[in-house]
C-alpha atoms as an extended CHARMM CRD file, in Angstrom:
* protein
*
       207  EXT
         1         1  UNK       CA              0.1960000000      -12.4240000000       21.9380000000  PROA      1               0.0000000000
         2         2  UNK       CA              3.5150000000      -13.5090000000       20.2800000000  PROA      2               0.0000000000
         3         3  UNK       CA              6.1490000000      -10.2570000000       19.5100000000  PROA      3               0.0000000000
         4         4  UNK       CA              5.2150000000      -10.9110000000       16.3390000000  PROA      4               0.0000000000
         5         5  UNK       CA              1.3340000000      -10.5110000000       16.2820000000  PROA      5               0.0000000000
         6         6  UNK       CA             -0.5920000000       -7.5110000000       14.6570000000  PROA      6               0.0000000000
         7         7  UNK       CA             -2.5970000000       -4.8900000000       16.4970000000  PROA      7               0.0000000000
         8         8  UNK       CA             -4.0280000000       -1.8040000000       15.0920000000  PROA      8               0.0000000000
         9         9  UNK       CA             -1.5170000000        0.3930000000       16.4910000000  PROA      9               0.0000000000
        10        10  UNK       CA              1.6020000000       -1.8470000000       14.9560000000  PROA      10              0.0000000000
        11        11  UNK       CA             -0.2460000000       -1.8330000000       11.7140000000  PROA      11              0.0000000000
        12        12  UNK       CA             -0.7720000000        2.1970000000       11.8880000000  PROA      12              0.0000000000
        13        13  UNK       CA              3.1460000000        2.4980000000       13.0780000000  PROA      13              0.0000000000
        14        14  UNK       CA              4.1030000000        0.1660000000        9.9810000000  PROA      14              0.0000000000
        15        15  UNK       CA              1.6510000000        1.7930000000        7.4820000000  PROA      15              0.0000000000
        16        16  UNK       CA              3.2410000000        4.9470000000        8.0830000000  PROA      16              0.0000000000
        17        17  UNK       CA              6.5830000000        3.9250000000        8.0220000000  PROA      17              0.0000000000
        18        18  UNK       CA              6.0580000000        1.9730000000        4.4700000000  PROA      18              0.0000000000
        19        19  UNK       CA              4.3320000000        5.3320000000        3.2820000000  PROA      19              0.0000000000
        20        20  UNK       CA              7.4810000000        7.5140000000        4.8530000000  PROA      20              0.0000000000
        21        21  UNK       CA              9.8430000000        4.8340000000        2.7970000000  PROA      21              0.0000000000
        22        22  UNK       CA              7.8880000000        5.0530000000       -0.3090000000  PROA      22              0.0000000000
        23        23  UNK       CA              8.1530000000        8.7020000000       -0.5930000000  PROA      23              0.0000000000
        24        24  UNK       CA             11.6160000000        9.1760000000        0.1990000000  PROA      24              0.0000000000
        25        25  UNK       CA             13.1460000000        5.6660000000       -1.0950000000  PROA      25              0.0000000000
        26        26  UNK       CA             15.0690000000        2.9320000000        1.0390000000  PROA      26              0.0000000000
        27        27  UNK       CA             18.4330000000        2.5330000000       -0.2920000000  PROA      27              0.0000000000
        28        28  UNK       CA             18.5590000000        1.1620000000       -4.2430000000  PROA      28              0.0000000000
        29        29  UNK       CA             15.2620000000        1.4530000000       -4.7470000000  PROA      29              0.0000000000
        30        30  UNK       CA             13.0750000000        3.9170000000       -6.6950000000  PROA      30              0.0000000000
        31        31  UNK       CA             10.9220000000        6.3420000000       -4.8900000000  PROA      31              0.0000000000
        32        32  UNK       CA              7.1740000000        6.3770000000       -5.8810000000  PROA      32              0.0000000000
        33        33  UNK       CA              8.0480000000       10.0510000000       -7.3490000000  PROA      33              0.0000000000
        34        34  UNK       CA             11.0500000000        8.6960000000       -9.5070000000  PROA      34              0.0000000000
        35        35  UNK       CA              9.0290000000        5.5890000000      -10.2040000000  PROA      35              0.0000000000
        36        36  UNK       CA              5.8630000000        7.0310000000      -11.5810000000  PROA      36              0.0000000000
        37        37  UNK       CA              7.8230000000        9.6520000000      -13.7690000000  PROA      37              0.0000000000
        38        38  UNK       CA              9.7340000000        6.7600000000      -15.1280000000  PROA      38              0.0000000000
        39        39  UNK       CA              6.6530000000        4.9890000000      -16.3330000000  PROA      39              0.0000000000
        40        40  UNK       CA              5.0840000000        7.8380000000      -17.5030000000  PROA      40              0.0000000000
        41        41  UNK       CA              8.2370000000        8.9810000000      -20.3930000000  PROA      41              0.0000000000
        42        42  UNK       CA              7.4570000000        4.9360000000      -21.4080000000  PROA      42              0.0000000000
        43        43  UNK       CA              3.6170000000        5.3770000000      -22.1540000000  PROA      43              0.0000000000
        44        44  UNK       CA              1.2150000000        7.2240000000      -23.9240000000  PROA      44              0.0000000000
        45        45  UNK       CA             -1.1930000000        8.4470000000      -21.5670000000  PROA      45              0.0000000000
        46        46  UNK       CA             -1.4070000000        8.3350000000      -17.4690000000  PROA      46              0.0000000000
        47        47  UNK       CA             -3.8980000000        4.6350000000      -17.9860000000  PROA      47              0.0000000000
        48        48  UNK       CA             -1.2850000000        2.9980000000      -19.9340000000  PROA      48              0.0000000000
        49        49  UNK       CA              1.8610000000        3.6520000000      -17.5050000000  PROA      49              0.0000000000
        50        50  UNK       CA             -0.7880000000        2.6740000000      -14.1840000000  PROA      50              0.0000000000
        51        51  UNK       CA             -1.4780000000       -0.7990000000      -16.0640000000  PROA      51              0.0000000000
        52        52  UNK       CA              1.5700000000       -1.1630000000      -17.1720000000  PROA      52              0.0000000000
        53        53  UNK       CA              2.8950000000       -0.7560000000      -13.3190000000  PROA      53              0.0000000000
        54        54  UNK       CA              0.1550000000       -2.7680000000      -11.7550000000  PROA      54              0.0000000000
        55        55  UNK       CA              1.4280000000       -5.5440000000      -14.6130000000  PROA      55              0.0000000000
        56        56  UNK       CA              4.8260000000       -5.0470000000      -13.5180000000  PROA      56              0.0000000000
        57        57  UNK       CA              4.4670000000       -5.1800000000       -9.8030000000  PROA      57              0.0000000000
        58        58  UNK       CA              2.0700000000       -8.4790000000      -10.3560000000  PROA      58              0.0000000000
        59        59  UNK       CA              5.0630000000      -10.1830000000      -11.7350000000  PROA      59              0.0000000000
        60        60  UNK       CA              8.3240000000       -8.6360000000      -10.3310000000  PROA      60              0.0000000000
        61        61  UNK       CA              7.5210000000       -6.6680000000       -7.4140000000  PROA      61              0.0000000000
        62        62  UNK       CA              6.7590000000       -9.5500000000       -4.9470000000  PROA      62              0.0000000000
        63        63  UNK       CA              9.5400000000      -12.2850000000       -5.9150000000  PROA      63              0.0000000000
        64        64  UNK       CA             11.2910000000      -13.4230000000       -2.7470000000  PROA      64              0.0000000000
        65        65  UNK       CA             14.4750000000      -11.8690000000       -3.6840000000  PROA      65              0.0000000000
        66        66  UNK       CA             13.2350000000       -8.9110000000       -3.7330000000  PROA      66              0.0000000000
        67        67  UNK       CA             11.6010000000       -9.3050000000       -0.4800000000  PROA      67              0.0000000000
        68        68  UNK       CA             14.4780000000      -11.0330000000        1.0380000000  PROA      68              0.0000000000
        69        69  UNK       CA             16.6270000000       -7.9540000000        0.1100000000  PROA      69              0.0000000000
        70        70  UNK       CA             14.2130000000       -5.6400000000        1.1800000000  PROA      70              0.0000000000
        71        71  UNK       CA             14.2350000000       -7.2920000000        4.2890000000  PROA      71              0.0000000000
        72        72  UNK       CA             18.0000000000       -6.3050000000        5.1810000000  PROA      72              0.0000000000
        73        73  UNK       CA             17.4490000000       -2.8900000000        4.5110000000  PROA      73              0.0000000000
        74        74  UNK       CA             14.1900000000       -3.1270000000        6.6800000000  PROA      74              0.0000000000
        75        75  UNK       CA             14.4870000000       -1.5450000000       10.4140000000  PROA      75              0.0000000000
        76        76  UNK       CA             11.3190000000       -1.6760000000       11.3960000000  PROA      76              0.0000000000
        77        77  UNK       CA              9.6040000000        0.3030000000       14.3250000000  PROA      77              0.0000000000
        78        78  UNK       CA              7.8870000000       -2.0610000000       15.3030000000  PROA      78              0.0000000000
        79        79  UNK       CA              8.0270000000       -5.8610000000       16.1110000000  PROA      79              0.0000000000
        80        80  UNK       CA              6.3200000000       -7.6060000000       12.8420000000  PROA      80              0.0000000000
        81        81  UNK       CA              7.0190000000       -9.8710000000       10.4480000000  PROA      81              0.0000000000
        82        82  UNK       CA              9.4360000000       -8.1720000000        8.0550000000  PROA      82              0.0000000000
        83        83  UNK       CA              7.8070000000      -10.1250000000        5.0330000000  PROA      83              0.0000000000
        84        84  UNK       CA              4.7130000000       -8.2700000000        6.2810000000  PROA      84              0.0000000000
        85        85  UNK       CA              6.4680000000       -4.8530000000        6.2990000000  PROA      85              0.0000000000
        86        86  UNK       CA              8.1190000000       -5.5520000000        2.6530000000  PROA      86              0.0000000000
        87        87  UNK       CA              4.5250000000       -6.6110000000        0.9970000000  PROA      87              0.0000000000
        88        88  UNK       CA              3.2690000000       -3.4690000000        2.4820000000  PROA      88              0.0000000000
        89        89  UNK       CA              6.0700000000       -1.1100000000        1.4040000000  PROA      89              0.0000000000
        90        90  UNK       CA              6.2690000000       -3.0010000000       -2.2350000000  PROA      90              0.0000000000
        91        91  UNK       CA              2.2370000000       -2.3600000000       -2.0480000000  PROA      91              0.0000000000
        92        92  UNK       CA              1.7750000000        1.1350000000       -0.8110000000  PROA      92              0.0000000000
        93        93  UNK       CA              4.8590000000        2.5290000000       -2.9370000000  PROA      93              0.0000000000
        94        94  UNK       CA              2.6770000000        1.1080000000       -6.3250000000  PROA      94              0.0000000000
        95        95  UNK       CA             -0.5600000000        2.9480000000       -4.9960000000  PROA      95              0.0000000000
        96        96  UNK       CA              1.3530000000        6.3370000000       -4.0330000000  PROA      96              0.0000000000
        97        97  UNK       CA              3.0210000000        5.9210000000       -7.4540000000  PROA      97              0.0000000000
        98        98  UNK       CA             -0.2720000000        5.9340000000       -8.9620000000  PROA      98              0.0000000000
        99        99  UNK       CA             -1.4320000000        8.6080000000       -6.9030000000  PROA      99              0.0000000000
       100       100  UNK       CA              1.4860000000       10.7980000000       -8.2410000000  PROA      100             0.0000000000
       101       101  UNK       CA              0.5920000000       10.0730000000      -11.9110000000  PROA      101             0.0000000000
       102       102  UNK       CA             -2.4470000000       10.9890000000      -11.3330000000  PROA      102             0.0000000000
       103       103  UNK       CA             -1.2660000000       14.7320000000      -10.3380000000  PROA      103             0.0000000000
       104       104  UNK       CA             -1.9110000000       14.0120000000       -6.4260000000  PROA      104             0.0000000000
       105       105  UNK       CA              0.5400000000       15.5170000000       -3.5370000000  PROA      105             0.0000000000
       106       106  UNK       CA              2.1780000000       12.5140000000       -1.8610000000  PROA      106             0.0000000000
       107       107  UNK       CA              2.9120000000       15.4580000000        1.2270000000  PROA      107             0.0000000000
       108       108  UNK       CA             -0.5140000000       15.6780000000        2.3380000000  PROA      108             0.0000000000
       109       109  UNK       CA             -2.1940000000       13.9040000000        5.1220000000  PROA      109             0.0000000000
       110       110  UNK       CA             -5.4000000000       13.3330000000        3.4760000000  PROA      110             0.0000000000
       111       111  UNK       CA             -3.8390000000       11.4470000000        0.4300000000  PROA      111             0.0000000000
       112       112  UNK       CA             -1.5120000000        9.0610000000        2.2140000000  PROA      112             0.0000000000
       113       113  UNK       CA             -4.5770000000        8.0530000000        4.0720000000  PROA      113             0.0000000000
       114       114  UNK       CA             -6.4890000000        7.3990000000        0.5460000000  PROA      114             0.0000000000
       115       115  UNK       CA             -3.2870000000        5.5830000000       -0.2230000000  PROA      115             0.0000000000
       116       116  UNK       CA             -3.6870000000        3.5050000000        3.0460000000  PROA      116             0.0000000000
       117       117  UNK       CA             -7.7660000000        2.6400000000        1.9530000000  PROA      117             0.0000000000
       118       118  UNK       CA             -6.5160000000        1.6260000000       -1.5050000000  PROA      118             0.0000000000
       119       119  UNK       CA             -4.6580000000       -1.2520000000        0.4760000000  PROA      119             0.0000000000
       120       120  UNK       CA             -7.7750000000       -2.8760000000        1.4240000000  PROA      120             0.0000000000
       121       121  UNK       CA             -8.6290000000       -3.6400000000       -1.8680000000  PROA      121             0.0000000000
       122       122  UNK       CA            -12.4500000000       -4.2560000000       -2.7240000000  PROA      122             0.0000000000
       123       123  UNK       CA            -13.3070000000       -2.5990000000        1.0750000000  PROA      123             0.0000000000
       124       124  UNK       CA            -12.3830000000        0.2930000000        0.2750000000  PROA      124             0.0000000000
       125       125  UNK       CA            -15.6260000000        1.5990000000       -0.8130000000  PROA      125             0.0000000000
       126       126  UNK       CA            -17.0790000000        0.1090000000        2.4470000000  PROA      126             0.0000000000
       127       127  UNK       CA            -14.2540000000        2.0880000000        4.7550000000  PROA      127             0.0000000000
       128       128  UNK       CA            -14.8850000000        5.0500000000        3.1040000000  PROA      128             0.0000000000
       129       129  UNK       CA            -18.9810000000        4.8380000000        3.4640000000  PROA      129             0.0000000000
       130       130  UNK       CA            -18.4960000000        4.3520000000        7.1460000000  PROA      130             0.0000000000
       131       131  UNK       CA            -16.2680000000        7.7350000000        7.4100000000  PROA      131             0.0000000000
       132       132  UNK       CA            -19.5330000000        9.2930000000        5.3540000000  PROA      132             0.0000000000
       133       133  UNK       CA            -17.1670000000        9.6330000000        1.8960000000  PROA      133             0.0000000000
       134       134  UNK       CA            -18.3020000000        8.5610000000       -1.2030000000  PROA      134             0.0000000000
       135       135  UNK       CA            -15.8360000000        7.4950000000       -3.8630000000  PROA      135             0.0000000000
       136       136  UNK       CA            -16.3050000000        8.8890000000       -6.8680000000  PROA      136             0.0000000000
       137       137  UNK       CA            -16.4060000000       12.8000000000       -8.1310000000  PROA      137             0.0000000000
       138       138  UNK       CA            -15.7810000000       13.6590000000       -4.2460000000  PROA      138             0.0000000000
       139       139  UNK       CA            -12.4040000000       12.7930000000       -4.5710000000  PROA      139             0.0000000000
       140       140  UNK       CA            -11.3700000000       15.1260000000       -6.9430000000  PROA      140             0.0000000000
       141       141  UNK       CA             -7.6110000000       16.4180000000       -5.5680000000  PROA      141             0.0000000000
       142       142  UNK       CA             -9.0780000000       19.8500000000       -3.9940000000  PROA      142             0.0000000000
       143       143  UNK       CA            -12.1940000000       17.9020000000       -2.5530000000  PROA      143             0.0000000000
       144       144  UNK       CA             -9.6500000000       15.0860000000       -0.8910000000  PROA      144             0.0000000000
       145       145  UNK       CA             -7.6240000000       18.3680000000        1.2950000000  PROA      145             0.0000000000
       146       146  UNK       CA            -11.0370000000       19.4720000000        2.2080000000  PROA      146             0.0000000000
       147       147  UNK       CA            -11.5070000000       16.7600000000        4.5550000000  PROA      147             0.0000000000
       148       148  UNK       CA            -11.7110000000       17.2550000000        8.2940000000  PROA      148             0.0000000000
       149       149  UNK       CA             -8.6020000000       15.7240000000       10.2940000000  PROA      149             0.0000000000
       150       150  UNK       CA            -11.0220000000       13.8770000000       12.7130000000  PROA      150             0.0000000000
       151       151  UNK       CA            -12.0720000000       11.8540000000        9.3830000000  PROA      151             0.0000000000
       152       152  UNK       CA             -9.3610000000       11.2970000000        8.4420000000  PROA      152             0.0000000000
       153       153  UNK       CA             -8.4910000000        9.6790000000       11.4440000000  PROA      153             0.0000000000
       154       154  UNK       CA            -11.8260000000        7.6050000000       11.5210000000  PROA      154             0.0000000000
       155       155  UNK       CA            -10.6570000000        6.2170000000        7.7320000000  PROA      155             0.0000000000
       156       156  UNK       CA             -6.9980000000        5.9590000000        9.5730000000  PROA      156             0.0000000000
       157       157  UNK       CA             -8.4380000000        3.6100000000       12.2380000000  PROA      157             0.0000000000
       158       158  UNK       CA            -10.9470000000        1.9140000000       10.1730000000  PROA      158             0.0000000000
       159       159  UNK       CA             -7.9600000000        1.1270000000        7.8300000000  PROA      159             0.0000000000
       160       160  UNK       CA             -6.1020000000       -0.8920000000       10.2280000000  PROA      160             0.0000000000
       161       161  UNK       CA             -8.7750000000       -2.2380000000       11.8840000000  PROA      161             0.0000000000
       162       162  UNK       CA             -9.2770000000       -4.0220000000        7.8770000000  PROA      162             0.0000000000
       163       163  UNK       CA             -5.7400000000       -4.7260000000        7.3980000000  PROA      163             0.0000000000
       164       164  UNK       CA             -5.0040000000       -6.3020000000       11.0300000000  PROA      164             0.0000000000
       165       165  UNK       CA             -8.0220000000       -8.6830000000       10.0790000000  PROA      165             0.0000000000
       166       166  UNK       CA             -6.7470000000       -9.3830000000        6.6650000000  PROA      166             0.0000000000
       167       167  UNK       CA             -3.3050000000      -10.4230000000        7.5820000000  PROA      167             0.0000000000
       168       168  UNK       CA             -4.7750000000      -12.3030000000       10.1430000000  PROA      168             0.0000000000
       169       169  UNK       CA             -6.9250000000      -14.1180000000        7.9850000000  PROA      169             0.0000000000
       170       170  UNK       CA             -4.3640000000      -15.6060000000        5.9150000000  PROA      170             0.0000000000
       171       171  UNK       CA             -2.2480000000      -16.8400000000        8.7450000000  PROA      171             0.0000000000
       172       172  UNK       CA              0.9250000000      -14.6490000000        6.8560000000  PROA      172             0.0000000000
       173       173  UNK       CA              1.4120000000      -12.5280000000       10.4990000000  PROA      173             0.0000000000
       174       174  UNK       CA              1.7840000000      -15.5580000000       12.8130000000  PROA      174             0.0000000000
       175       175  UNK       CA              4.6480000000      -16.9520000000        9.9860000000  PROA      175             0.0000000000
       176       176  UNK       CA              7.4240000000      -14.9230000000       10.8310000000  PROA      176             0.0000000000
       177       177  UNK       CA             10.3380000000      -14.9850000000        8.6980000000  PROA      177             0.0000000000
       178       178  UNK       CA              9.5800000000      -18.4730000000        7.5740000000  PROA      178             0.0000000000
       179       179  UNK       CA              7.5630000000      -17.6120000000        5.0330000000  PROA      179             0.0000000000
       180       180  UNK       CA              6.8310000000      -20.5260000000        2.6750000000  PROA      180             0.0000000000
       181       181  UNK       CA              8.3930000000      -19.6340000000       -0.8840000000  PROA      181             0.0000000000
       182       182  UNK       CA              6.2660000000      -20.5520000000       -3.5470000000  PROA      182             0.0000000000
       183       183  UNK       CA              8.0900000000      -20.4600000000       -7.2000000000  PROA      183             0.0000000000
       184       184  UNK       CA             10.5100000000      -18.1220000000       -5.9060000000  PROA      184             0.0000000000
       185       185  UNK       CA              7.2700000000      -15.7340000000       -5.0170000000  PROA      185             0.0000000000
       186       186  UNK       CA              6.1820000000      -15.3100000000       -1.5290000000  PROA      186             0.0000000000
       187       187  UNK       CA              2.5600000000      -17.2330000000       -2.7660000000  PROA      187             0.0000000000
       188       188  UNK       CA              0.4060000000      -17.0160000000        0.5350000000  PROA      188             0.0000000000
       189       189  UNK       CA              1.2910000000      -13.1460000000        1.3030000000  PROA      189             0.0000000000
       190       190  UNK       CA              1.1110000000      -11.3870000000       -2.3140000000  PROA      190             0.0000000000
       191       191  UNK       CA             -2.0460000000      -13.5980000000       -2.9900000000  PROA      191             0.0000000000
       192       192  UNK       CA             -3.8110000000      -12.4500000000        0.1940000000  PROA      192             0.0000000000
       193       193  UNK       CA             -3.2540000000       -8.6890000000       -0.6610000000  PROA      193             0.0000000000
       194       194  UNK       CA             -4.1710000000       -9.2820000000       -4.1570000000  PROA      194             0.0000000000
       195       195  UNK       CA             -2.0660000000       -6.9720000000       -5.9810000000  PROA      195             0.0000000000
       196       196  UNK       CA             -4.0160000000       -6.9140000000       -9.2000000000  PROA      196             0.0000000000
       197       197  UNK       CA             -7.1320000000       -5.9260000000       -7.1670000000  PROA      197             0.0000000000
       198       198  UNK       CA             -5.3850000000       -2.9480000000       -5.0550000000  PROA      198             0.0000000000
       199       199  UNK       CA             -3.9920000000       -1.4330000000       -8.3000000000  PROA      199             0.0000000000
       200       200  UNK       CA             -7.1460000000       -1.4620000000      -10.2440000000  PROA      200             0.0000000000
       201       201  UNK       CA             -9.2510000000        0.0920000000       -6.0740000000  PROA      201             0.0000000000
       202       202  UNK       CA             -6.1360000000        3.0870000000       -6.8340000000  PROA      202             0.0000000000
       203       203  UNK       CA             -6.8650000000        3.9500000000      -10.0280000000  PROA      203             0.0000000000
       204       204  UNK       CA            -10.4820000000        4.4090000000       -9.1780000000  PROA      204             0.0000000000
       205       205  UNK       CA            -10.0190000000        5.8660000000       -6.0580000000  PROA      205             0.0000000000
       206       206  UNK       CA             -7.0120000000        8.3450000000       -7.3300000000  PROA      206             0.0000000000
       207       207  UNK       CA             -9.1660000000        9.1520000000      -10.4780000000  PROA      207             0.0000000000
C-alpha cells in the first residue's frame, strides 16, 4: 500500500474534513452557507438557484486552477492525493449548499452524513436501503434527526466503503499529484464523480 492509497478510514478522516471546510470556508472561498444564500437572492425559487449551482459547478468548479489553488491551501489529515481531497471538498460543499437551500441544518450529524451518501451518486438509494432508510417522504428534516447514531454510522461506513471503491475504480487515487489535465479540467477525476449526477442524487435526497 503506497502513502498515497485509500482505505475506509482515510476516506472517513477526509470526508469529514471536506465537510468541516465546507461549512466554515478555507481561505477565499465561499462557505456552503454564504454560497447557497448567494444563489438564492439570483433566482426565483429554491429549484432554479440548485440547477443553476449544479450548472455552475459542472463548468467552473472543477477547472485545474481551481484545484491547483485549492491544493495550496489544502493541509490534509491524512496522506491522499490532494486532487482527491479538492474534488471532494469542491463536491461536498455543492451538496451541503443544496442542503442549506433546502432549509436543512449543516450542524447536525445526521445531515452531513446524507451529504456524504449524496456523494455516491446513483448508490445512494442502494446505501441507504442497506441502513433500512428509504429515500423519499422519510427524509423530511425532523424525520432525518430522528435517526439512531448506530445508523448513522452503518450509512457512515457503508459510505466509504462506496467511495474507496469508486476512486479506486478510476485509477484517480494511485495518480498522485500528477493528475493528467484535460482542457484545463482535471477530465479523469470530475468525470468519475459525475458532478451532474451527485447534484441532481442531492436535490432528491435533500427534498
Amino acid at each position: 500500500m503506497s502513502k498515497n492509497s485509500l482505505t475506509e478510514s482515510k476516506m472517513t478522516q477526509v470526508l469529514d474534513w471536506a465537510y468541516e471546510k465546507a461549512v466554515n470556508g478555507l481561505p477565499g472561498t465561499d462557505t456552503a452557507v454564504e454560497l447557497a444564500e448567494n444563489y438564492l437572492s439570483k433566482h426565483t425559487s429554491v429549484d432554479n438557484a440548485i440547477d443553476s449551482l449544479i450548472r455552475w459547478q459542472n463548468a467552473k468548479g472543477v477547472t485545474s486552477g481551481f484545484l491547483t489553488g485549492l491544493g495550496g491551501l489544502i493541509t490534509l489529515p491524512v496522506a491522499i492525493p490532494a486532487n482527491v481531497a479538492s474534488v471532494m471538498y469542491v463536491q461536498i460543499r455543492m451538496i451541503a449548499t443544496i442542503a442549506h437551500m433546502r432549509g436543512y441544518d449543516l450542524k447536525d450529524d445526521q445531515v452531513k452524513t446524507f451529504v456524504f451518501v449524496c456523494l455516491t451518486g446513483q448508490a445512494a438509494t442502494d446505501v441507504l436501503k442497506q441502513a433500512g432508510v428509504k429515500l423519499g417522504t422519510a427524509l423530511a428534516k425532523e424525520a432525518i434527526k430522528k435517526i439512531p447514531g448506530e445508523v448513522i454510522k452503518t450509512i457512515n461506513k457503508a459510505v466509504g466503503i462506496r467511495l474507496v471503491t469508486k476512486f479506486g475504480q478510476k485509477g484517480i487515487v494511485n495518480l498522485g499529484k500528477a493528475v493528467p489535465l484535460v482542457g484545463g479540467v482535471i477530465g479523469g477525476a470530475v468525470d468519475g464523480i459525475g458532478t451532474n449526477t451527485i447534484g441532481k442524487t442531492a436535490k432528491k435526497v435533500f427534498s
